[in-house]
C-alpha positions in Angstrom: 5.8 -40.6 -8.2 8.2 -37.9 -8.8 11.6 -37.8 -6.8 10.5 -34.6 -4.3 7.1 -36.1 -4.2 8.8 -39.4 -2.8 11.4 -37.4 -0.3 8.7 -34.5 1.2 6.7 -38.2 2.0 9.5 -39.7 3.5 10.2 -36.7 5.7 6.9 -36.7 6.6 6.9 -39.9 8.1 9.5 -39.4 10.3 7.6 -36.3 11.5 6.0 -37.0 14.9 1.9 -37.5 14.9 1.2 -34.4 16.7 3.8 -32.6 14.0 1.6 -34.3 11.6 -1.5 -33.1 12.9 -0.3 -29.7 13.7 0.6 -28.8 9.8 -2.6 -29.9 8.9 -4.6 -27.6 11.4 -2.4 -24.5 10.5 -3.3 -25.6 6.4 -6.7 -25.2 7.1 -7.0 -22.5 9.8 -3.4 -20.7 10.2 -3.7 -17.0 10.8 -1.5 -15.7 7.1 -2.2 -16.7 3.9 1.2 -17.3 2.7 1.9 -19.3 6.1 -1.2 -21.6 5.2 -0.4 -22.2 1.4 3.3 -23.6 2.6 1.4 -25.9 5.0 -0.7 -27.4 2.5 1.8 -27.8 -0.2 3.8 -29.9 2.4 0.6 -31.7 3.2 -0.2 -32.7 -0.5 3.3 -33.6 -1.6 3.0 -35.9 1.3 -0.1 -37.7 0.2 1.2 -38.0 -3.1 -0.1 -34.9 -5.2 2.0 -33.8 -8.0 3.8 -29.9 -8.0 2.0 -29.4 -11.3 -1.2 -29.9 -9.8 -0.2 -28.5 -6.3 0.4 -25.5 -8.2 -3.0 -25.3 -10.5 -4.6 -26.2 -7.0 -3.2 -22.8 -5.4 -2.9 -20.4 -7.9 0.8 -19.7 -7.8 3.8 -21.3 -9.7 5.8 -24.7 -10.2 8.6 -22.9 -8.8 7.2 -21.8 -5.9 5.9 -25.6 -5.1 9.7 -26.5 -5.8 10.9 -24.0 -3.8 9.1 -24.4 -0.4 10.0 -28.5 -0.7 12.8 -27.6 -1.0 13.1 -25.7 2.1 11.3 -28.5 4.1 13.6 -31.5 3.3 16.4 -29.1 4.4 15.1 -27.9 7.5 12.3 -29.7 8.4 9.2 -27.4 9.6 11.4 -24.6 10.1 11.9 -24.4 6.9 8.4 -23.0 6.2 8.4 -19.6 8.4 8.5 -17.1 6.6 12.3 -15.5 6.8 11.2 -12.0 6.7 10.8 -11.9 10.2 14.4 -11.7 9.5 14.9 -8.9 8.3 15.1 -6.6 10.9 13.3 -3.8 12.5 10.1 -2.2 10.2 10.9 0.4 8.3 7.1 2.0 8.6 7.4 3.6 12.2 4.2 5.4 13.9 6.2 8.6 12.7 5.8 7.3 9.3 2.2 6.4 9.7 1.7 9.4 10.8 3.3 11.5 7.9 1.4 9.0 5.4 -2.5 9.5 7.2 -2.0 13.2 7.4 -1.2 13.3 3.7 -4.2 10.9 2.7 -6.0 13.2 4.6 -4.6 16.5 2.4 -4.4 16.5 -1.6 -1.4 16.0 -3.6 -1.2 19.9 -3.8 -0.7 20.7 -0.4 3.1 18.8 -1.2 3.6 20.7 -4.6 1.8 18.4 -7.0 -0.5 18.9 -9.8 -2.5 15.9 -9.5 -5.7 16.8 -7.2 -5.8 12.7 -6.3 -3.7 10.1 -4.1 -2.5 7.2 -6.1 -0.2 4.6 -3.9 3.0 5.5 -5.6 2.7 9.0 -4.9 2.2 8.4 -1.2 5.6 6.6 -1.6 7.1 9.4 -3.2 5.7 12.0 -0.7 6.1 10.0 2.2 9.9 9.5 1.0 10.3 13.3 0.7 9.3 13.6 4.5 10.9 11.0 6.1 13.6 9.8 3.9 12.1 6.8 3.9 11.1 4.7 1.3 8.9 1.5 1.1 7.4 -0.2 -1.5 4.1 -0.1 -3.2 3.2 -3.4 -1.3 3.8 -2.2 2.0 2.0 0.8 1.8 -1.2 -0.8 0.6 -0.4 -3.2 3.5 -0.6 -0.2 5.6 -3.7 1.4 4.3 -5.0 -1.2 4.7 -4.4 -1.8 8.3 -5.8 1.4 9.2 -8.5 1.2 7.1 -8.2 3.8 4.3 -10.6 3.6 1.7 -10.5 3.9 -1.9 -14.4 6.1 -1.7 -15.8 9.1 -3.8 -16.2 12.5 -2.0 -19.3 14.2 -1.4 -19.5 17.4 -3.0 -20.5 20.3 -0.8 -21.3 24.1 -1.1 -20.2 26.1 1.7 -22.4 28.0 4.1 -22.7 32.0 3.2 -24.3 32.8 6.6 -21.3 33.7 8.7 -20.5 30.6 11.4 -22.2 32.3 14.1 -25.1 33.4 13.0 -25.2 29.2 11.1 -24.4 27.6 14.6 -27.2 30.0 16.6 -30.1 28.4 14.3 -28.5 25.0 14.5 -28.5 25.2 18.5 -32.2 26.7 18.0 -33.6 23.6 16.1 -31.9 21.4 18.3 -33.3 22.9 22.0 -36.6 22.4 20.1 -36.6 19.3 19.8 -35.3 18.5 23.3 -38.3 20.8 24.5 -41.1 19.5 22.9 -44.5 19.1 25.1 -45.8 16.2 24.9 -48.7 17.0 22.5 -46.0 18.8 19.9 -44.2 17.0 17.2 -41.0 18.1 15.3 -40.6 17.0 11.6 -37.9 17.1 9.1 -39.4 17.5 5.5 -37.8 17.3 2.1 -38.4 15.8 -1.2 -37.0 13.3 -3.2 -36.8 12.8 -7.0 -37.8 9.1 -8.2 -36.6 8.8 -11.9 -37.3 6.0 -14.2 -34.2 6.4 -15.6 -32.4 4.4 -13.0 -29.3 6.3 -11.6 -26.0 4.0 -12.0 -24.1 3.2 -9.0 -21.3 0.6 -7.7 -21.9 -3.1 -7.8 -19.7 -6.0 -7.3 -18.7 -8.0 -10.7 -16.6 -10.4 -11.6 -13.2 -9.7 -13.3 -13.1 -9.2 -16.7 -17.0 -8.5 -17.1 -19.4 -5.6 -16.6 -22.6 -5.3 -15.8 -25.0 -3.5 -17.5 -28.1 -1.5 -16.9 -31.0 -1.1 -19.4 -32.6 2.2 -19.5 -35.9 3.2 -20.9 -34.6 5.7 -22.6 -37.3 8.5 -22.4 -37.2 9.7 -18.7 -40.1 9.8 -16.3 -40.4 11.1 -13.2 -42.2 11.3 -10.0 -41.7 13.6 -6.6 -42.1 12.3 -3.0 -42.3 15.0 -0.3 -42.2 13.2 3.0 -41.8 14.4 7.1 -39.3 12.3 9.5 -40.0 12.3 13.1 -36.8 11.9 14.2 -37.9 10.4 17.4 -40.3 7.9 16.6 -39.0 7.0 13.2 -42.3 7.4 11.5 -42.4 8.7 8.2 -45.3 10.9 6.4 -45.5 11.2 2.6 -47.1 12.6 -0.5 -46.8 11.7 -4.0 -46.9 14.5 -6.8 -46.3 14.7 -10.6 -44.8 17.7 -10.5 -42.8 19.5 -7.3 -44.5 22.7 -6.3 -46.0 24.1 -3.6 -48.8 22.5 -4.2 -46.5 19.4 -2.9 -45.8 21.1 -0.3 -49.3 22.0 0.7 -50.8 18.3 0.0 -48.1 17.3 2.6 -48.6 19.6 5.3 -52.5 18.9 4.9 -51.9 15.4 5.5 -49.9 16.2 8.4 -51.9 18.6 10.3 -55.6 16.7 9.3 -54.4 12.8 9.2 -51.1 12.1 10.3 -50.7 14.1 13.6 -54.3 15.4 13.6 -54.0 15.4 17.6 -50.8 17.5 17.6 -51.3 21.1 19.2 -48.2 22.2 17.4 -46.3 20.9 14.2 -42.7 21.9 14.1 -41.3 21.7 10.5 -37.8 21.8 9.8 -36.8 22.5 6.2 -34.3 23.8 3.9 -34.5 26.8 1.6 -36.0 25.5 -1.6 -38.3 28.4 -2.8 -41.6 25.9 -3.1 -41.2 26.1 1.1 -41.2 29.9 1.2 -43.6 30.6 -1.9 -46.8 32.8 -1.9 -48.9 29.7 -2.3 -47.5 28.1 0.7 -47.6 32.1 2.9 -51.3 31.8 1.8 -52.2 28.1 3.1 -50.3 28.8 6.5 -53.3 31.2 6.9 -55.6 28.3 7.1 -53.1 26.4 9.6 -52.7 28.8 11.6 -50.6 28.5 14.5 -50.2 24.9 14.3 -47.8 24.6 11.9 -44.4 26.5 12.4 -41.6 26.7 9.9 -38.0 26.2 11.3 -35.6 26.5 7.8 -32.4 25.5 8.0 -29.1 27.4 7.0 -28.4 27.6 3.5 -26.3 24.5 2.4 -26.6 22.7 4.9 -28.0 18.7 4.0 -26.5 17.1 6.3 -28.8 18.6 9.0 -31.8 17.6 7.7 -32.5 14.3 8.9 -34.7 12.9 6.5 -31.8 13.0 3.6 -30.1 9.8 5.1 -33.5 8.3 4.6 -34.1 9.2 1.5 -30.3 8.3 0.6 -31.0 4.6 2.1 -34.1 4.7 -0.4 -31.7 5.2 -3.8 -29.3 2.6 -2.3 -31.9 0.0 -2.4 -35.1 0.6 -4.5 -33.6 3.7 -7.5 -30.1 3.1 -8.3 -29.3 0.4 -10.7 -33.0 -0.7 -11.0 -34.4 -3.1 -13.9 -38.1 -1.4 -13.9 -39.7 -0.8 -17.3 -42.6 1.7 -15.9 -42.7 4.3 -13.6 -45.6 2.5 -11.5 -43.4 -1.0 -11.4 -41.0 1.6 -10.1 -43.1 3.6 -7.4 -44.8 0.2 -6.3 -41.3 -1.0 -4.8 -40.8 2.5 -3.5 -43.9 2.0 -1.4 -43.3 -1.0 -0.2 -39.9 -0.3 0.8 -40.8 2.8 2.8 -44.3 1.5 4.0 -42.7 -0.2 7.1 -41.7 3.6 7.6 -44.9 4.5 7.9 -45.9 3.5 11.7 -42.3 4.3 12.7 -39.9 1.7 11.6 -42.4 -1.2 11.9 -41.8 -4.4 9.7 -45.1 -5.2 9.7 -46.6 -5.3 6.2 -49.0 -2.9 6.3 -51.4 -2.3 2.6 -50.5 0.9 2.0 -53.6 3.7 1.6 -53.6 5.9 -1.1 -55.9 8.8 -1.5 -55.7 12.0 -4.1 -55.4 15.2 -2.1 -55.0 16.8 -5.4 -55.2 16.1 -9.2 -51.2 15.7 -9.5 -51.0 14.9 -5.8 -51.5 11.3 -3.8 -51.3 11.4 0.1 -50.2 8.2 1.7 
């Protein structure tokens, strides 16, 4: 036994058994990190454990092992709090925090700089410029972190060109609708979505020093879902097509006025302003609809207020993006069966799912 293995165990023993037992509970459960390594280093020295090993065991260095027995045979358990409590008053003030979210909040060249991203230093640098004070690298991730900023990609956006009256008027329209329905009228959100066999690549956890990788077929395939969200119930509508026309359209709207809410006086549809919703085809079906089916389009550029996008959103997240399918009916297969419970509004029920062809390119769930 090495000579601070023999003299960490020998101040151990004098320690009292509730001193004893203490350490031990804070090495397992104490509320920092750093406060919980000390504890355990203390506690394995004492049984006997060699630094070398302590510090393979931990992750950190002989010296540091060295170090914190050091500070326990000289002052006992006080010896492991950490001394930066020390050190005075914080330099990061709600001022500062302040100065440092609105700028995370900003670009770089709102301050003068070039570069159109945030990196940590540079929030150091800026953050010094405003407040003449500066922390370091450490402490600022320490902050981000503690209110939660995000390392994320933005979302790309195309501004409105209707002016911001006449965009909020048809917002507030669509929305009294819905809170006016009659009983025997339904409101319906309706888009499409693009199912690629190419899988689309997006963020995965890995482990350091390795990436994964995702096989692709190569040549591309495709398929087109156009589905209808009733925001209220949950329950999802959908067609499948080859190709995304009107005809789509069409198919869906047929299914929606003959099988899916064949009881419905009225079929409010809210959609965007993709020309297969406007096109003559469609003009010339809504003659055999009649005045059961009413079109409510949305203002240009505006996804975010179609509902059904977050759906179809959750449905790359977990079926599309990353996916190990070889063919496109392996990959439309798990595409039913993860929007199926959808189907009778958000049941979890397995339900076989139905197919039909409404059309030659078209299938109607």
């Amino acid at each position: 036994m090495s000579r601070i293995v023999h003299q960490v165990s020998e101040i151990w023993k004098q320690l009292s058994k509730t001193e004893r037992r203490w350490l031990q509970s804070e090495a397992m459960s104490g509320r920092e990190a750093n406060w919980r390594m000390r504890c355990k280093v203390i506690r394995n020295l004492a049984r006997g454990e060699s630094p070398t090993k302590m510090a393979s065991i931990l992750g950190c260095g002989r010296s540091q092992v060295y170090r914190i027995a050091q500070r326990f045979l000289q002052e006992g358990v006080a010896g492991l709090v950490d001394r930066r409590e020390d050190n005075g008053e914080s330099k990061v003030t709600e001022q500062y925090e302040c100065i440092v979210l609105t700028a995370v909040a900003g670009s770089p060249q709102n301050y003068g700089y070039q570069r159109p991203t945030w990196t940590q230093e540079l929030l150091v640098l800026v953050a010094a410029e405003q407040s003449q004070i500066r922390i370091s690298t450490t402490t600022m991730s320490r902050l981000l972190a503690r209110h939660e900023v995000r390392h994320g990609r933005p979302k790309p956006i195309v501004a409105c060109p209707w002016p911001k009256v006449r965009k909020t008027r048809r917002l507030n329209e669509i929305r009294r609708l819905g809170e006016r329905l009659h009983p025997d009228e339904v409101l319906l959100y309706v888009d499409e979505v693009d199912i690629h066999l190419n899988p689309k690549i997006g963020s995965d956890w890995m482990l350091q020093g390795q990436q994964k990788t995702v096989l692709t077929p190569g040549q591309n395939q495709k398929r087109y879902l156009a589905g209808a969200l009733n925001d209220t119930t949950g329950r999802l509508s959908w067609v499948e097509g080859a190709r995304k026309t009107s005809a789509l359209v069409i198919a869906l709207i047929d299914h929606l006025v003959k099988r899916a809410y064949a009881r419905a006086t009225t079929i409010h549809l809210v959609l965007d302003n993709f020309r297969i919703h406007s096109s003559r085809a469609v003009e010339a079906a809504r003659l055999r609809w009649g005045d059961r089916v009413q079109f409510h389009f949305l203002p240009p550029y505006c996804p975010d207020e179609n509902r059904i996008e977050r759906l179809w959103k959750d449905l790359h997240d977990n079926v599309t993006r990353n996916h190990t399918c070889t063919t496109m009916d392996q990959l439309i297969e798990r595409v039913y069966d993860y929007l199926e419970p959808r189907r009778r509004g958000g049941s979890h029920r397995y339900v076989k799912a139905h197919v039909q062809r409404a059309t030659k390119s078209c299938k109607v769930i």
